[in-house]
N, C-alpha and C positions, 0 to 999 in steps of 0.2 A: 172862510176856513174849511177846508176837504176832512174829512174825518171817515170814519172807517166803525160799522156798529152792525153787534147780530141787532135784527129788527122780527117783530114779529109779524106775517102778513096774513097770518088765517089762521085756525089751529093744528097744530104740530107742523107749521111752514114758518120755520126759522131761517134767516137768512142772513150773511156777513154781505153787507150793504156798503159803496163807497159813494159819498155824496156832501153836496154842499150845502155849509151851516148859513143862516142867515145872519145879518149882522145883528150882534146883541141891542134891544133897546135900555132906558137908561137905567131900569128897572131891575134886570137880568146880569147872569155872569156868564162869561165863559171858560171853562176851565179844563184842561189833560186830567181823564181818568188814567191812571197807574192799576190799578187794584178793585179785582171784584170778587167776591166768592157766591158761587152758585148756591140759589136756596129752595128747597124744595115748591114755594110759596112760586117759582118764577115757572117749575116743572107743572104743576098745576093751571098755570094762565097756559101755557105752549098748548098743553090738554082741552082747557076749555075754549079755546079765540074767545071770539064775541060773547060765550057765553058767561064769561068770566067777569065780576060785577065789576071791576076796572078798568076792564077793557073795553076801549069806544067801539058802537058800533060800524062804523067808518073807515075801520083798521086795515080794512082790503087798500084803500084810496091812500090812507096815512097811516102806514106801519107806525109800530111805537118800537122804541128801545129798550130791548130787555136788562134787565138786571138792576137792583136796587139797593145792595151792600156793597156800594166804593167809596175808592178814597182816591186823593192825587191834588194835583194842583193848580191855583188862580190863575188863569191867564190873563184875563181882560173885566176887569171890574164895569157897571154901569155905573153912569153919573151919578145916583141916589145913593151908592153905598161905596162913593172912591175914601173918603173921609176913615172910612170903618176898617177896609181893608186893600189888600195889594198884593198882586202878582208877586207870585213865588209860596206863598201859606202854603202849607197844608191843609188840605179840608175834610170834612165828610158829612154826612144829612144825614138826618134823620126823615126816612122814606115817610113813614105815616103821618101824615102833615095835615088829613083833614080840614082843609080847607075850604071856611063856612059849609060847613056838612058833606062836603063832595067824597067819593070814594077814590077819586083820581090822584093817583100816586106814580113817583119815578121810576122807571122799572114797567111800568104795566098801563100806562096812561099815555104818555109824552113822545111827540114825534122826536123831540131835540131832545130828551132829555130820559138820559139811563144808564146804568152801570158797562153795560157790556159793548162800548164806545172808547177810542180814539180820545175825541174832544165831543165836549156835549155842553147844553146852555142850559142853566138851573132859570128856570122860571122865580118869576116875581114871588110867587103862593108861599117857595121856599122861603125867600126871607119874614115876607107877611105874618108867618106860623114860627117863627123865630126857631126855624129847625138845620139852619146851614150851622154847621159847628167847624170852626178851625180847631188844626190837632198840633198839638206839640209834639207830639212822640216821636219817636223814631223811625219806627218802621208803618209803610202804606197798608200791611195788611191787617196790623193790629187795627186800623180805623175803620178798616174793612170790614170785619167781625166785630167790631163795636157796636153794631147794630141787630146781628144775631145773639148775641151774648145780651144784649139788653132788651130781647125779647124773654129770654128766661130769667134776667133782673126781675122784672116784668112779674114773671108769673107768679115768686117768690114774694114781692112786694105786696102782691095783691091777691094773695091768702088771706084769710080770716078766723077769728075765733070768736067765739060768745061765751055768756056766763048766763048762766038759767036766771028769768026773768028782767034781765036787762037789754035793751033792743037799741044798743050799740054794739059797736063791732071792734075786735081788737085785730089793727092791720096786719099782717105781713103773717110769715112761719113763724112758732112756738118755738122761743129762745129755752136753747134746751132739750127739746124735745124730739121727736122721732119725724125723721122723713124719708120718703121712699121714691126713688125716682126708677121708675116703670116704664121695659123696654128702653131705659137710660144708658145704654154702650154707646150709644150714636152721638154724629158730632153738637147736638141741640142738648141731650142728656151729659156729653161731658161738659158743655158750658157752663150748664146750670151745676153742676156737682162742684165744679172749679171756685163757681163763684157762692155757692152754700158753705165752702170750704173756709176761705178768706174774708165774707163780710161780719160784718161785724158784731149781726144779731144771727147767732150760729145754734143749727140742731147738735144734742146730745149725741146722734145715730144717725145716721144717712147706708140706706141699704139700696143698690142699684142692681136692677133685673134684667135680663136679657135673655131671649134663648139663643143666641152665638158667641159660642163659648171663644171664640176667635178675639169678635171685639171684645168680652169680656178680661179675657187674657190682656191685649193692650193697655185698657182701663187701668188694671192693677197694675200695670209694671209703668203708667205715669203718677199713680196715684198708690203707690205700695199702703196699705193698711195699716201697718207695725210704721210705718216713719209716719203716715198720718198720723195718727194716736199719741207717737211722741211731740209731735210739734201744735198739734192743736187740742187735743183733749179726745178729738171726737171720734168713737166709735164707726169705721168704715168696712161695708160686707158688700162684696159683688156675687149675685145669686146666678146660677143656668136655671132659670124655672122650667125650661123641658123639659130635663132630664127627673122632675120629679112627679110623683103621683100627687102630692098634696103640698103644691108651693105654697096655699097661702096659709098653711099649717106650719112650714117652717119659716113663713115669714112673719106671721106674728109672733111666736116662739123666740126671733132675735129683740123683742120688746118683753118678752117676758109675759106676754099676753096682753099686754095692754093695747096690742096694733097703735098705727101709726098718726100723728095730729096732723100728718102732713103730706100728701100724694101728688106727685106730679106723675103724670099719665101720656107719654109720647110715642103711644100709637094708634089711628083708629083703628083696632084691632077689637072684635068684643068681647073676647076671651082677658083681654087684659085689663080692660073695662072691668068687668065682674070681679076680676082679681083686686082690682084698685080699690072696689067698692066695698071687698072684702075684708080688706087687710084695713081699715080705718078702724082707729078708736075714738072711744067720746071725744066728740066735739071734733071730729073730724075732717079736713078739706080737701074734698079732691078736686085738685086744676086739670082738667081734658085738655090739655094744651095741642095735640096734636090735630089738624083743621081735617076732613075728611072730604074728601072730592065728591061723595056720593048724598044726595040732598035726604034721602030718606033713612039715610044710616042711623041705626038702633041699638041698643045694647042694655042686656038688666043693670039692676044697682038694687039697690038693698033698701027700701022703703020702709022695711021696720026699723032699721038704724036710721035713716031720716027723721021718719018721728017721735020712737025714743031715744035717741045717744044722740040727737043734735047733729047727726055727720051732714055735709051740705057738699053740693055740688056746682061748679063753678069754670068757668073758661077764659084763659085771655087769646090773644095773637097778636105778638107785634109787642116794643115797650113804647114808650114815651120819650118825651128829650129829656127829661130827669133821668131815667135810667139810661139810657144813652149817656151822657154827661158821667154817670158813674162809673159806666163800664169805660170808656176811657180815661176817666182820673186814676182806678183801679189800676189798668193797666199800664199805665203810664208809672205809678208809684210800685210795678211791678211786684203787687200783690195775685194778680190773677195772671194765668197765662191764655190768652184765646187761642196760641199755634196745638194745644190739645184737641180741636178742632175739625186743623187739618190732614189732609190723607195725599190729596191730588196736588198739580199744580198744572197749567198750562194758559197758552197762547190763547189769545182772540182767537186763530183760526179754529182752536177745540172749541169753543164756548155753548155754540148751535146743538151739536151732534152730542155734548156733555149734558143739556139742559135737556133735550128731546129722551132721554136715554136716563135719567140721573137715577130713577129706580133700583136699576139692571146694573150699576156702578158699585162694587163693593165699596167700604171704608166712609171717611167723614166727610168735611168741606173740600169743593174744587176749590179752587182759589185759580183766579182768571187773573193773568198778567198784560193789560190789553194793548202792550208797544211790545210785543213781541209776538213769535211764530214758533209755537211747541206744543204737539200733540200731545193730550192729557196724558199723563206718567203720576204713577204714583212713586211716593216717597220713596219706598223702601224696593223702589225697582229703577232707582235711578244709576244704580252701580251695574245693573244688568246692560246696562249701554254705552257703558264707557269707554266699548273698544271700537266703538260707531267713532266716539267722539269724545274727548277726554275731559273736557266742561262738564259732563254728567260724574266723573267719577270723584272731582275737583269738588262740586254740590254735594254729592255724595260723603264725603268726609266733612264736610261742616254741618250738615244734617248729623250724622253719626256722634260728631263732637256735640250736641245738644238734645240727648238722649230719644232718636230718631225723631225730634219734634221744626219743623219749618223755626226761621229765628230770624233776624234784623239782620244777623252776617249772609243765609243764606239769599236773604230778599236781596243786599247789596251786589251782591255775586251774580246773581241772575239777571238784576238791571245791568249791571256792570258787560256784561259777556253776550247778552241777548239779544239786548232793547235797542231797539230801534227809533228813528225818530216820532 
């Protein structure tokens, strides 16, 4: 099988590679990736080559396949798992698959095997780690974001609380309570705000910070505050913290001073750090979700609230297949929407040049279409080309009919008119 894949051969030498697969053993699958959405996590390995703890040192001789949020479908099952499943599913992995302690993952490990490919072969480890997930749904790219979105599952799940003198832990965010998600305009903080919105054990307040007042603006006109309120109870405030002299003075003020149980932190930034550290009240948790490329990177926090108010400090990356499994069931019973997400869309031939560059990219998630050929375009610039080519203005209106959010009609439209074999 010829397949078609950016591959990574050194650091920041991305490459759209055409070359042939081996045949599957009995163990392995082969399957058409449809769907990938670029994640900063892959912009990071492009940065470091070798030095990136996934990436093999060997990668000069055996590129690996980038990309590790897809979706798409079975093509050729191995004799060990024909019983289980069959050409034509839907599927999608769960990347972090940790297997017997290895750090080698799809996307950033694997000659044959990664999002931003044609066709590619899921290693044995996938099934081993019981992280290959067939998808019902509808659409490729919700399965796609089922796996960024259940990294912020992830980070929500695995919050905690104490009770003075008791040395258990109570899991997840404070039902009820206040949370703050910090530098949260972006497509990783609308996830998490989506899905804080719709589960089940929901905050009282959720207040989200940004200094661009741009994304900000989006934020609110997916998430209006006044229909929030009416439909779930809960209190919803998007902040500009630049434009103030003393943000975390009006941000604990939206608590009444009581600051926040609850922090998610999505940037290594240390100004926001400090803020994070600041705005917590008793018993406070702050998740630093966002990974930092820099090994020595530092930032204050508040060591008298450490040790008297109980606030604690904490980090995830990446969710598990429970949360995986949730974020698709969610979406699926179309309680969360993951296309708040996205910004971009485009071909495998964008994916190299998208990944190398994704910094310097305004807006949320690429979303990689990998049988087709279309330079990255954002959403709300797809009518700007419609006199090139009338398929853009055609997109353009069913995007528009779905309050400018990506949706199952426009994914159908785009396979439909684009996709190639």
């Amino acid at each position: 099988m010829r397949t078609k894949a950016v591959r990574l051969h050194a650091a920041m030498d991305l490459r759209l590679d055409e070359f042939e697969l081996p045949p599957i053993k009995d163990d392995e699958m082969l399957v058409k990736v449809v769907s990938d959405s670029i994640c900063m996590s892959t912009y990071k390995m492009a940065t470091l080559g070798v030095d990136h703890k996934r990436v093999p040192a060997d990668v000069a001789e055996h590129p690996v396949i980038c990309g590790h949020e897809f979706a798409g479908d079975i093509v050729e099952v191995g004799a060990k798992y024909a019983d289980l499943y069959r050409p034509g599913q839907k599927f999608t992995i769960q990347p972090a698959i940790n297997y017997k302690g290895s750090m080698a993952s799809p996307g950033y490990s694997y000659e044959f095997c990664g999002g931003d490919s044609t066709y590619c072969i899921l290693p044995q480890e996938i099934f081993a780690t019981d992280s290959f997930l067939v998808f019902e749904g509808e659409a490729y790219y919700q399965a796609s974001l089922a796996e960024p979105l259940s990294c912020s599952i992830g980070a929500l799940n695995a919050a905690y609380h104490t009770k003075m003198g008791v040395y258990t832990h109570e899991m997840g965010i404070r039902a009820g309570g206040n949370l703050a998600i910090m530098a949260g305009a972006g497509p990783m903080g609308l996830g998490a705000l989506t899905y804080a919105l719709h589960r089940d054990r929901r905050p009282g307040l959720i207040t989200v910070t940004d200094i661009n007042q741009e994304r900000l603006d989006r934020a609110a006109s997916l998430f209006p505050p006044e229909k929030v309120k009416d439909e779930t109870g809960i209190d919803l405030h998007f902040v500009n913290t630049g434009t103030m002299d003393d943000p975390v003075a009006y941000l604990r003020s939206l608590t009444g001073g009581a600051g926040y149980d609850d922090v998610l932190c999505y940037a290594p930034v240390a100004a926001v750090i400090e803020q994070s550290s600041d705005v917590l009240g008793r018993d406070g948790c702050l998740n630093f979700f966002a990974g930092p490329t820099d090994t020595a990177f530092k930032a204050p926090i508040n060591f008298y609230d450490i040790h008297y108010n109980s606030t604690h400090v904490m980090g995830t990356t990446g969710g598990n297949t429970a949360d995986m499994i949730e974020s698709l069931e969610l979406t699926a019973a179309g309680r969360i929407d993951p296309a708040v997400m996205v910004t971009h869309i485009g071909g495998l031939d964008a994916a190299a040049e998208a990944t190398c560059n994704l910094p310097k990219i305004p807006g949320g998630k690429k979303l990689i279409y990998t049988h087709i050929e279309l330079p990255l375009i954002a959403l709300d610039e797809l009518r700007d080309h419609a006199a090139e080519d009338v398929r853009f203005a055609e997109l353009a209106d069913i995007i528009d009919g779905s309050n400018g959010l990506w949706s199952p009609a426009a994914e159908r439209y785009l396979l439909e008119h684009w996709a190639r074999s």
